[in-house]
C-alpha positions as CSV (number, residue, x, y, z in Angstrom):
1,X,56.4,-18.8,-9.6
2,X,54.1,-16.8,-7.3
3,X,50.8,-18.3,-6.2
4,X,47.5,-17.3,-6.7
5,X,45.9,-16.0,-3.6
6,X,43.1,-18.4,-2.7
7,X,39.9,-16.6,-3.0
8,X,38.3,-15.0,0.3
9,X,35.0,-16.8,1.2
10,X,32.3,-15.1,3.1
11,X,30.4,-16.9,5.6
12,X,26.6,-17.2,4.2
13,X,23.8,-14.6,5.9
14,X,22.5,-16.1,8.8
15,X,18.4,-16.2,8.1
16,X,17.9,-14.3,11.0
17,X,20.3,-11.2,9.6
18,X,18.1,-11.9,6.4
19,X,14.9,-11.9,7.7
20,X,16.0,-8.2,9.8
21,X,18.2,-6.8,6.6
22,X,15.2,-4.9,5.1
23,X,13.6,-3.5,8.5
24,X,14.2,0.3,9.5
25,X,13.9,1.7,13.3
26,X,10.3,2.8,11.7
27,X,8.9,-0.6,10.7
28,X,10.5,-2.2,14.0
29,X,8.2,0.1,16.2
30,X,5.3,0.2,14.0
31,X,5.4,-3.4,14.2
32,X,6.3,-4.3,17.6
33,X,3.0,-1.6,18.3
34,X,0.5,-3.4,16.4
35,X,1.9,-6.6,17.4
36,X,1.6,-5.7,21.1
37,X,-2.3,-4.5,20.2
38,X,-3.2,-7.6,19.0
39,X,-1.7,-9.5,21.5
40,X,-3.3,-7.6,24.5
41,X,-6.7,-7.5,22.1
42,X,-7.0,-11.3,22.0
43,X,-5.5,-12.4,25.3
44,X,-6.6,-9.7,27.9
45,X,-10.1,-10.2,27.4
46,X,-9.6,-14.3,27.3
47,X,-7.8,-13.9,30.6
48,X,-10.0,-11.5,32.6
49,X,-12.4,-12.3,34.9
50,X,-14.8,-9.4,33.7
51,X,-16.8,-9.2,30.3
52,X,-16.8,-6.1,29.0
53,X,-20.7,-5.7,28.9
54,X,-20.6,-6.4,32.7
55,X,-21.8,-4.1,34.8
56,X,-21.2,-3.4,38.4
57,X,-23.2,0.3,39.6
58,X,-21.4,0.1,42.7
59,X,-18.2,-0.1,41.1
60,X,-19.4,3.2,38.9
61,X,-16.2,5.5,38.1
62,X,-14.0,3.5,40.6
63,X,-10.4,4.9,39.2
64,X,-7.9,2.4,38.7
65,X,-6.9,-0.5,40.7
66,X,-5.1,-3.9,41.1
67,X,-8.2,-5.0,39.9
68,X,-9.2,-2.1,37.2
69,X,-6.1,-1.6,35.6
70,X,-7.2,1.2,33.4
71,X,-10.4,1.8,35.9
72,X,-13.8,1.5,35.4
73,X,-16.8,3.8,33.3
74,X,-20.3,5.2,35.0
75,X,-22.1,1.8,34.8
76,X,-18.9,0.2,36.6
77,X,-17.5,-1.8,33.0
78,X,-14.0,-2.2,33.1
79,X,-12.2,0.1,31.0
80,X,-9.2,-2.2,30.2
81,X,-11.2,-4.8,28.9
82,X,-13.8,-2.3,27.0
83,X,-10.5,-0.6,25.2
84,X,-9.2,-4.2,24.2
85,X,-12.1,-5.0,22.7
86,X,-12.7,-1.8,21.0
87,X,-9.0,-2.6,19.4
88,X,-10.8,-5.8,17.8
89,X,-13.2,-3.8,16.5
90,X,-10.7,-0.8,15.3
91,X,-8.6,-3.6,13.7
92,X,-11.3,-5.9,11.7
93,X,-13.1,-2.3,10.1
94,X,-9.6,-1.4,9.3
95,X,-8.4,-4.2,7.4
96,X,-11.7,-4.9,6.2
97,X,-12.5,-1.5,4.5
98,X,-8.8,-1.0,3.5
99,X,-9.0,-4.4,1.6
100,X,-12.6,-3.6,0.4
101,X,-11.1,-0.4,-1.2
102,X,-7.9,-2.6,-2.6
103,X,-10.4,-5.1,-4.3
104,X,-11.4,-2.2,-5.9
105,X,-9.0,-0.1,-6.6
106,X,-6.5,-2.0,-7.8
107,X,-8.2,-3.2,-11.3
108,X,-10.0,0.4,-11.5
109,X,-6.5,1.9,-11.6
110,X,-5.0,-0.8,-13.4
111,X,-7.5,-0.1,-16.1
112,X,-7.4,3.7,-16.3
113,X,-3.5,3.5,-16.0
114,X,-3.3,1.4,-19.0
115,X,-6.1,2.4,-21.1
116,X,-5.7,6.1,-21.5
117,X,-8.1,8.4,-23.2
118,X,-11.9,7.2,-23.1
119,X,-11.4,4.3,-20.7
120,X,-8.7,6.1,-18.7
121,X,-11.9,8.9,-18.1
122,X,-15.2,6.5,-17.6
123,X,-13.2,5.5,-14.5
124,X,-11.4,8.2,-13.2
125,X,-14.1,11.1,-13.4
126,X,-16.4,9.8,-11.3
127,X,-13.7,8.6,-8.5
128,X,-12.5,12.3,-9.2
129,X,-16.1,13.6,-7.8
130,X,-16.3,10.7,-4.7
131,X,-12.4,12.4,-3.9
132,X,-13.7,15.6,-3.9
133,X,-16.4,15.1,-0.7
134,X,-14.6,15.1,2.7
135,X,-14.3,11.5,3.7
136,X,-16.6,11.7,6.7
137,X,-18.8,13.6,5.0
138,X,-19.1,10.9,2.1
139,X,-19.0,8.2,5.0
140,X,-22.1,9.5,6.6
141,X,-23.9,10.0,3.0
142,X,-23.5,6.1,2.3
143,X,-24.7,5.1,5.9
144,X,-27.6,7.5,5.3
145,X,-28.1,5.4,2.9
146,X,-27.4,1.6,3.8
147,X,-27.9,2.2,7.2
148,X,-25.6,1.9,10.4
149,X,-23.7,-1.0,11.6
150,X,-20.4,-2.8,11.6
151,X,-20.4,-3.9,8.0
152,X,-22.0,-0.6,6.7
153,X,-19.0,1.0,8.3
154,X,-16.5,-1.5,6.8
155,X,-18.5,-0.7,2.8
156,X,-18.6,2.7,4.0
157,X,-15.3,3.5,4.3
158,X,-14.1,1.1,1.8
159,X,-15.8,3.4,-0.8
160,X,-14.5,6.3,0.8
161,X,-10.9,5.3,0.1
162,X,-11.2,3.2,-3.0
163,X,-10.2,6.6,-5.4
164,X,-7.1,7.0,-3.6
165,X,-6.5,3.1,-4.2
166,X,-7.1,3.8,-7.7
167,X,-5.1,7.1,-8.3
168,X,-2.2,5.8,-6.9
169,X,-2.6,2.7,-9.3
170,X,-3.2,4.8,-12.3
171,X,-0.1,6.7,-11.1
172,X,2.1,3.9,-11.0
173,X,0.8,1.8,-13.8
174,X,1.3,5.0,-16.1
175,X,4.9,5.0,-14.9
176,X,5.8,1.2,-15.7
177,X,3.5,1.3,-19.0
178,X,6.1,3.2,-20.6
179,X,9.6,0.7,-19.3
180,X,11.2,-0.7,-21.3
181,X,10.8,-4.3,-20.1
182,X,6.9,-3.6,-20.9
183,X,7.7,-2.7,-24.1
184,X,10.1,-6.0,-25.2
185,X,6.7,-8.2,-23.9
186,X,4.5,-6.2,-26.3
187,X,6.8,-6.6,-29.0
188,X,7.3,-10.3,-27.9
189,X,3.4,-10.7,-29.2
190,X,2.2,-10.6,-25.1
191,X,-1.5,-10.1,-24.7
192,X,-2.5,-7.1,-22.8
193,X,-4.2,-8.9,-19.6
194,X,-0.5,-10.7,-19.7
195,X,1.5,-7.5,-19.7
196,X,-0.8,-6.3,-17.4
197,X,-0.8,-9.3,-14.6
198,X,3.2,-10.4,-15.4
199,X,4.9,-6.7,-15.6
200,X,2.8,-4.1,-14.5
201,X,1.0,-5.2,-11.4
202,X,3.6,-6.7,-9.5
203,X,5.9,-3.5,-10.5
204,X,3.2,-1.6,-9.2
205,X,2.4,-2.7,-6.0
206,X,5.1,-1.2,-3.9
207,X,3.9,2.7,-3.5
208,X,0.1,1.1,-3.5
209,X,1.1,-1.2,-0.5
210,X,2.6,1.7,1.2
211,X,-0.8,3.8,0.6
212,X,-2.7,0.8,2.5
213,X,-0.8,0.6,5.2
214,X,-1.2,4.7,6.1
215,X,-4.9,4.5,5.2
216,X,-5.6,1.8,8.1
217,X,-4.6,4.2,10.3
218,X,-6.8,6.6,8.6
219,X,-9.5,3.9,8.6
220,X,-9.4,3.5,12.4
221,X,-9.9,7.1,12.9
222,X,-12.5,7.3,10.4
223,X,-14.5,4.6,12.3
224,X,-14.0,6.3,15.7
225,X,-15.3,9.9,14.1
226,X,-18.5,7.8,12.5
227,X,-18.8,6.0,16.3
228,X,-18.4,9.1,18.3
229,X,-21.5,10.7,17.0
230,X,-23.3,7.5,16.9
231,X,-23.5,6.7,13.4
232,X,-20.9,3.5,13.8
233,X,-20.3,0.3,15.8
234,X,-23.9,0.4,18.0
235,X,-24.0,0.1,22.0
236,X,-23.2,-1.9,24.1
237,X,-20.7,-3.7,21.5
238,X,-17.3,-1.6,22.7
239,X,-15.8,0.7,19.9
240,X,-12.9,3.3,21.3
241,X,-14.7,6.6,19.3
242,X,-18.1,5.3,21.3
243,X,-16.4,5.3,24.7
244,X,-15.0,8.3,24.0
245,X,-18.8,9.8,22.9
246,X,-20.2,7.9,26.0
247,X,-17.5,9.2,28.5
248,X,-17.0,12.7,27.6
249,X,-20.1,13.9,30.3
250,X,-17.7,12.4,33.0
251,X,-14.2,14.0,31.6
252,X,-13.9,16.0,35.4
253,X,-15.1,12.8,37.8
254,X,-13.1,10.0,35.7
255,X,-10.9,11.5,33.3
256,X,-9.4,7.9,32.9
257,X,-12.8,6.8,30.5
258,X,-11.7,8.7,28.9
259,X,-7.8,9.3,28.2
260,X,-7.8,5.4,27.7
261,X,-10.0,4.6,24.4
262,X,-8.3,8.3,23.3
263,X,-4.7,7.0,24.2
264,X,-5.2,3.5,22.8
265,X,-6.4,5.3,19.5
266,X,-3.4,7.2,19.3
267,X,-1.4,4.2,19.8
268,X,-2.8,2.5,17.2
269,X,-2.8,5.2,14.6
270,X,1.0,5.6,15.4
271,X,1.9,2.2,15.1
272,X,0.3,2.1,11.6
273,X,1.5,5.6,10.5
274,X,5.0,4.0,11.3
275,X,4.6,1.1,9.5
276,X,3.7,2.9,6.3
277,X,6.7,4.9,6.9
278,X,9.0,2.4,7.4
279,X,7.5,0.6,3.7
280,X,7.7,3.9,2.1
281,X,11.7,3.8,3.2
282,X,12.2,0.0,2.0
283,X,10.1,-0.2,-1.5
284,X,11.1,3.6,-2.5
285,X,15.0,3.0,-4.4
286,X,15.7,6.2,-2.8
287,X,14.1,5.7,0.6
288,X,16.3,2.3,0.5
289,X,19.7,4.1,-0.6
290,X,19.2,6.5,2.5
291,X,18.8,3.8,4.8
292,X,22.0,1.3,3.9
């Protein structure tokens, strides 16, 4: 009498393999990039014997050194340190107008998605007219009208992105509204705010997480544009579009003051835009079939 073969046990995941599964060559860089910003945002300036405010006219457009890294401006600042705290404040307006918009977004769409008809137009009409101004021109309108500053940038561009929040809500919540998994809850007796919290939203979220993580880079662009002709982050707090503004009269003698707060811009937009990429590919069913 032949024997059953014994069955073929697999050895378990190791969490490591798990925790690196879902991550494409995208998200890896992205990643590693911020990551590397932050560190060198948080530790540089802790670790370096100049303040970025400090200034040293004899040491006025000295180019770069054991001691000046990345050089130093026309009042004799160090750029390296300047740059690394103009990341800090790139990074907080970022997330903070990005999750300023989210906050807002999210229930506006949520709403309109699920509410068609006179709701689904109260909310969506006048996002539709906000959406229809340039973003830096609708940035500079609200700071014409709150004023200028740190947090006014943060609100500003938090209004300027909260339709996009909201259309890509109402996209997706239109979309899962009509699954069928929605529609056994509402037979089931489930209350709307339930079918809404329990089955929409979290079925949602995926595309919407993907739009925040492209409109940070956005946002840090954004911020520079509104710094660069001086309606953002006020002197002498460092802000990379405000070096740029500040530098550009020295381009020819130090084109370092330059190319630095520009190439740590890029940087940062890159690593972001990768990011966004790299979510697009893991929480889009398609974008995760081309990838295994």
């Amino acid at each position: 009498m032949a024997l059953d073969a014994a069955p073929i046990s697999r050895p378990a995941p190791r969490p490591l393999a798990r925790l690196t599964a879902n991550l494409t060559p995208p998200l890896v860089v992205g990643l590693a990039i911020i990551g590397l910003v932050l560190l060198g945002a948080f530790l540089i300036p802790a670790l370096s014997p100049f303040h970025a405010d400090q200034i040293n006219q004899e040491n006025s457009l000295a180019g770069p050194s054991l001691l000046h890294p990345l050089g130093s401006d026309d009042l004799g600042r160090d750029v390296l340190v300047r740059v690394m705290v103009g990341y800090r404040i790139s990074l907080a307006v970022a997330a903070g107008s990005v999750l300023l918009a989210l906050m807002a977004g999210l229930p506006l769409g949520l709403a309109s998605g699920y509410l068609p008809g006179l709701v689904d137009n109260l909310i969506m009409r006048p996002l539709d007219v906000l959406m229809a101004f340039p973003a830096i021109l609708l940035a500079v309108v609200v700071m014409a009208v709150l004023g200028t500053g740190t947090v006014v940038v943060v609100i500003a561009i938090g209004i300027v992105y909260t339709p996009i929040i909201a259309r890509v809500m109402r996209a997706t919540t239109l979309t899962a509204r009509g699954e069928l998994y929605v529609e056994a809850a509402r037979a089931r007796g489930a209350s709307a705010l339930r079918i809404v919290t329990t089955h929409i939203l979290p079925n949602s979220l995926g595309p919407v997480i993907v739009q925040a993580s492209i409109l940070l880079g956005f946002a840090v662009l954004l911020e520079a544009a509104l710094s660069f002709i001086g309606l953002g982050v006020r002197p002498p707090t460092p802000s990379l579009g405000l070096m740029l503004s500040t530098e550009r009269d020295f381009m020819t003698q130090a084109p370092w003051a330059v190319v630095s707060p520009g190439g740590a811009l890029m940087l940062l937009v890159l690593g972001f835009n990768l990011v966004g990429d790299g979510l697009r590919d893991r929480l889009d069913p398609r974008g995760r079939a081309r990838v295994r």
